[in-house]
N, C-alpha and C positions, 0 to 999 in steps of 0.2 A: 179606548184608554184616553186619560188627561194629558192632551200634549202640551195643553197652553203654562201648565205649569213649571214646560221648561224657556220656554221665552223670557229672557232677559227684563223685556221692558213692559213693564206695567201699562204705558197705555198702546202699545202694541198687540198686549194680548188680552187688554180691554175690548179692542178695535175687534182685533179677530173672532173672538167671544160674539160679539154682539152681530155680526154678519156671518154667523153662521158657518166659518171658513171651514170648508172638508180639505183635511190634510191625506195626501197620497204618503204611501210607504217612505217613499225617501226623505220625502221632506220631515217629515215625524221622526225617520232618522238619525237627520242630521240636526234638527233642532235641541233632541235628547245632545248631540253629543256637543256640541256649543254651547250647553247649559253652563254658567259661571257658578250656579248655587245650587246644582246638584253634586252629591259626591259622587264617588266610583262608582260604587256598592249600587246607588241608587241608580246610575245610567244603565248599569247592568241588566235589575232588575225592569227596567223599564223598555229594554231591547228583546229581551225573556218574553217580556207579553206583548209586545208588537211583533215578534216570532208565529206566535198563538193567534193572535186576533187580528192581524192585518195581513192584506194577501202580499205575496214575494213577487217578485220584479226584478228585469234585471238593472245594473248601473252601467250604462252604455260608456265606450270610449272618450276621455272628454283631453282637451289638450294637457292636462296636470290629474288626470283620472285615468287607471290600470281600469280596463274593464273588467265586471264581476258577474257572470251570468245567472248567480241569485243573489238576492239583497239578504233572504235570512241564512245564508252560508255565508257570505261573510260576516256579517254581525257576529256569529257563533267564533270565527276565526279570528278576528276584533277582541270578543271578549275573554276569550281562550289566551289569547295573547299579552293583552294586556294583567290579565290575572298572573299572569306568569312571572311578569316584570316587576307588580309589585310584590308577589312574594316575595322573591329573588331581593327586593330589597331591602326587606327586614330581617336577614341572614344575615351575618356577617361572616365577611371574606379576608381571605388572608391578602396583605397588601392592600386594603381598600378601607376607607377613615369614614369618617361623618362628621358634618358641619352642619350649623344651624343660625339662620336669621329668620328676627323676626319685623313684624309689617306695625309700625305705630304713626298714626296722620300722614299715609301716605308716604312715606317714606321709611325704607327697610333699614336696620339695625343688625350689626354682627356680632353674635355670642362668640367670644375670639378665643375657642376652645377646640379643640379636635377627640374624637372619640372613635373607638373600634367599633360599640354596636347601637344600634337605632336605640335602644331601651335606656344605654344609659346615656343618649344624645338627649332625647326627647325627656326624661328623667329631671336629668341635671335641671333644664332649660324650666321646668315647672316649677320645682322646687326653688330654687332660685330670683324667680319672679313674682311667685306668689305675691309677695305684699308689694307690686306696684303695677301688675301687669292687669290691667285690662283683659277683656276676652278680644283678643285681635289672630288673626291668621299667621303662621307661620312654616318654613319652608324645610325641610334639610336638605341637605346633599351626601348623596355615597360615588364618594370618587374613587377612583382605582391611583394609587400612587404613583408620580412621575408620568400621568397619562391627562390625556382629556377628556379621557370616558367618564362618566358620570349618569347618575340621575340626580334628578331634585326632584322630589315629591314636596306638594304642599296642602297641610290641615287646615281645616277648617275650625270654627271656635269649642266646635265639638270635640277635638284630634280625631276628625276625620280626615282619611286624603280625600282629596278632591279634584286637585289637577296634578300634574308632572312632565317633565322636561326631561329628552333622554340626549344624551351624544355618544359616539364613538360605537353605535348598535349596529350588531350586522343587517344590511339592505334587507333581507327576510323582514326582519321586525318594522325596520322603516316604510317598507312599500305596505304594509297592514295596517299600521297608524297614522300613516301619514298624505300615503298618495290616493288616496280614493275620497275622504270625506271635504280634505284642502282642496281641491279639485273641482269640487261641485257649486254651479252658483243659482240661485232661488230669486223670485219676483214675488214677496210675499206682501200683500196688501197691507198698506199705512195708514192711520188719520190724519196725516203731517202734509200739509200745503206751502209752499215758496213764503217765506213771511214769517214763518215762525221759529218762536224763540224757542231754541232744542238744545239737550247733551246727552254724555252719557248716562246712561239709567243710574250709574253711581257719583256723578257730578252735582248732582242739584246747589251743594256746600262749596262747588271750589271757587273760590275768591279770586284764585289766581289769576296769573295770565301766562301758563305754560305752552307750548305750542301744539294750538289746537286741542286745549285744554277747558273747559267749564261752558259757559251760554254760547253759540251761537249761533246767526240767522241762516234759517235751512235757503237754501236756493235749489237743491232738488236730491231728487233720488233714482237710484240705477233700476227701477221699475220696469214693469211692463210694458214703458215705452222707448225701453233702453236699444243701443244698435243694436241688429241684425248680429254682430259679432262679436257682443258681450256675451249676449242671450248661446253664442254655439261654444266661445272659445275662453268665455272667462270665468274665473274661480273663484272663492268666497273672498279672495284680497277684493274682486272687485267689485263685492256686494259694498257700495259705498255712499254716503249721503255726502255733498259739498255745498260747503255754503262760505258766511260770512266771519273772521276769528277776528281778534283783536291782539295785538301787540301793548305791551305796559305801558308805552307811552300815547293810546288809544287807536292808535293807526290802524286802519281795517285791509285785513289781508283776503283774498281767497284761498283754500286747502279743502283736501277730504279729508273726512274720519272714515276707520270702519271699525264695527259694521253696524249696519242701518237696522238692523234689529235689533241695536240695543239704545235705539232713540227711546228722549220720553220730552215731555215736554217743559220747559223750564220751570224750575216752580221755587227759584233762587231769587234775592232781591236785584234788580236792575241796580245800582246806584254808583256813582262818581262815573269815570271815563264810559263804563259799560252803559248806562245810559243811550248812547248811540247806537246800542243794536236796538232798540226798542224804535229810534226814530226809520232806522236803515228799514228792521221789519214793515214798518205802516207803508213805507216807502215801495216798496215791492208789494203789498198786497195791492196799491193803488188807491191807500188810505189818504194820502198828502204827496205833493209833488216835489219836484227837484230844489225847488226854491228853498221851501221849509226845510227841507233836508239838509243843505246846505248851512242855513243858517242856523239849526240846530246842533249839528257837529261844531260849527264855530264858536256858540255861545257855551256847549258843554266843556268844549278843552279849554279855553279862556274859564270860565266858573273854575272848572278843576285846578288849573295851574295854579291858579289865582290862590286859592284855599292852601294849595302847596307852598307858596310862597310868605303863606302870614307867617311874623316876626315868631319865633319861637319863648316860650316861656314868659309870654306878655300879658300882663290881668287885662279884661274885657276896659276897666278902667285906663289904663294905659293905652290901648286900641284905639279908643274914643277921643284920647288927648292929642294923637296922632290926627286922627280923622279918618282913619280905616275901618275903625264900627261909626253909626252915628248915636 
């Protein structure tokens, strides 16, 4: 089966593509179910024929991992389970509403309406938008009243589900979705070198400077040459690439992201303060030395300030009478 189809990042599963990578059971997995742009329906299916076509294994004890002494028995009790849950959501209940936000440039929007069933939640919210809404992803929620039990299910541009959010479920359900696949952590082969300019596979666009947000510079990854004690006792939090981030006013921080399988390589414009991850990068690969470095970060905040400080609402003519253009 095409596993690389559920890999996040494009030149991730370029990489693997082209070296040949033989995925074992687990890993095939766990990748299906970390997929961001597959929906349910499809991980489903796709757990159904790695049942069939790949051999079972068991999933050994791990510090945040229930052991499972077959891979396709639980899968089956995974997807058994989770089918359950979201039917169970598209019923409605007595004492339990639905709420609906949706996802426009990154930031979520709340339909400030409450409804008894999914149909006329998800209804409203179409009909309603039609003449301005874009095709963008959106979420509901079925909450139990005066509780904090909930799900949030969220569609895709198709109104597929795609992912969901559960609280307040009895440990049964939790330890089947939760503690077995969170649990488990992977060395899966990169093309990404100390030096390069990276985000996440859906960042390419962000301008920002969120924390630990859009380009930047990889300093390394939790690989095959990660401790001895990653490799026994750590889980997919700490499948993690760290490098080099930027603060708004250009200051360079270090931080992780995770996870390191949803690197891609940056392919956004370097320009104003960001500028410096470009120097920092050559700088790490052993491109230019400390000096250069130095005085690169110096001349790009000074250029930026500077640009920040011209007089506002001043013609180029006016500029020039000053002596700040020539």
């Amino acid at each position: 089966m095409n596993i690389l189809q559920f890999i996040n990042s494009k030149d991730i599963r370029e990489h693997l593509e082209a070296i040949n990578y033989q995925f074992d059971s687990l890993e095939a997995a766990w990748l299906i179910y970390q997929s961001d742009n597959a929906t349910i329906t499809e991980k489903h299916n796709a757990w159904r024929e790695l049942i069939e076509t790949m051999p079972d294994c068991e999933i050994v004890e791990r510090f945040n991992t229930k052991a499972q002494p077959s891979l396709h028995e639980y899968l089956k009790k995974y997807i058994d389970t989770e089918t359950s849950l979201i039917n169970d959501f598209f019923v409605p209940a007595k004492d339990w509403i639905y709420t609906l936000e949706w996802k426009e440039n990154d930031e979520w929007f709340n339909l400030d309406k409450y409804f008894k069933t999914f149909d006329s939640t998800q209804t409203t919210f179409l009909e309603e938008s039609k003449e301005w809404r874009q095709a963008c992803i959106y979420r509901i929620k079925k909450q139990k009243a005066e509780s904090t039990q909930h799900i949030t299910v969220t569609f895709n541009q198709d109104n597929q589900p795609c992912k969901y959010d559960i609280e307040g479920y009895s440990s049964n359900i939790l330890d089947i979705l939760y503690d077995v696949f969170e649990g488990l952590w992977f060395a899966f082969p990169t093309p990404f070198v100390p030096g390069d300019i990276v985000c996440q596979y859906n960042e390419h666009n962000n301008e920002t400077f969120g924390f630990c947000r859009g380009a930047f510079v990889l300093k390394g990854i939790t690989d095959d040459t990660a401790h001895e004690r990653i490799k026994k006792t750590g889980d997919t939090s700490d499948m993690n690439a760290w490098g080099f981030f930027q603060y708004d006013d250009g200051m360079v921080y270090s931080e992780v992201m995770f996870n390191y399988m949803n690197l891609e390589y940056y392919r956004g414009s370097l320009t104003g303060k960001k500028r410096i991850l470009k120097a920092l990068g050559n700088f790490i690969k052993g491109k230019i030395d400390v000096g250069l470095l130095c005085n690169a970060y110096y001349y790009i905040i000074c250029d930026t300030n500077a640009e920040a400080a011209l007089p506002g609402g001043i013609t180029d003519e006016g500029l020039k009478l000053v002596g700040i253009k020539d």
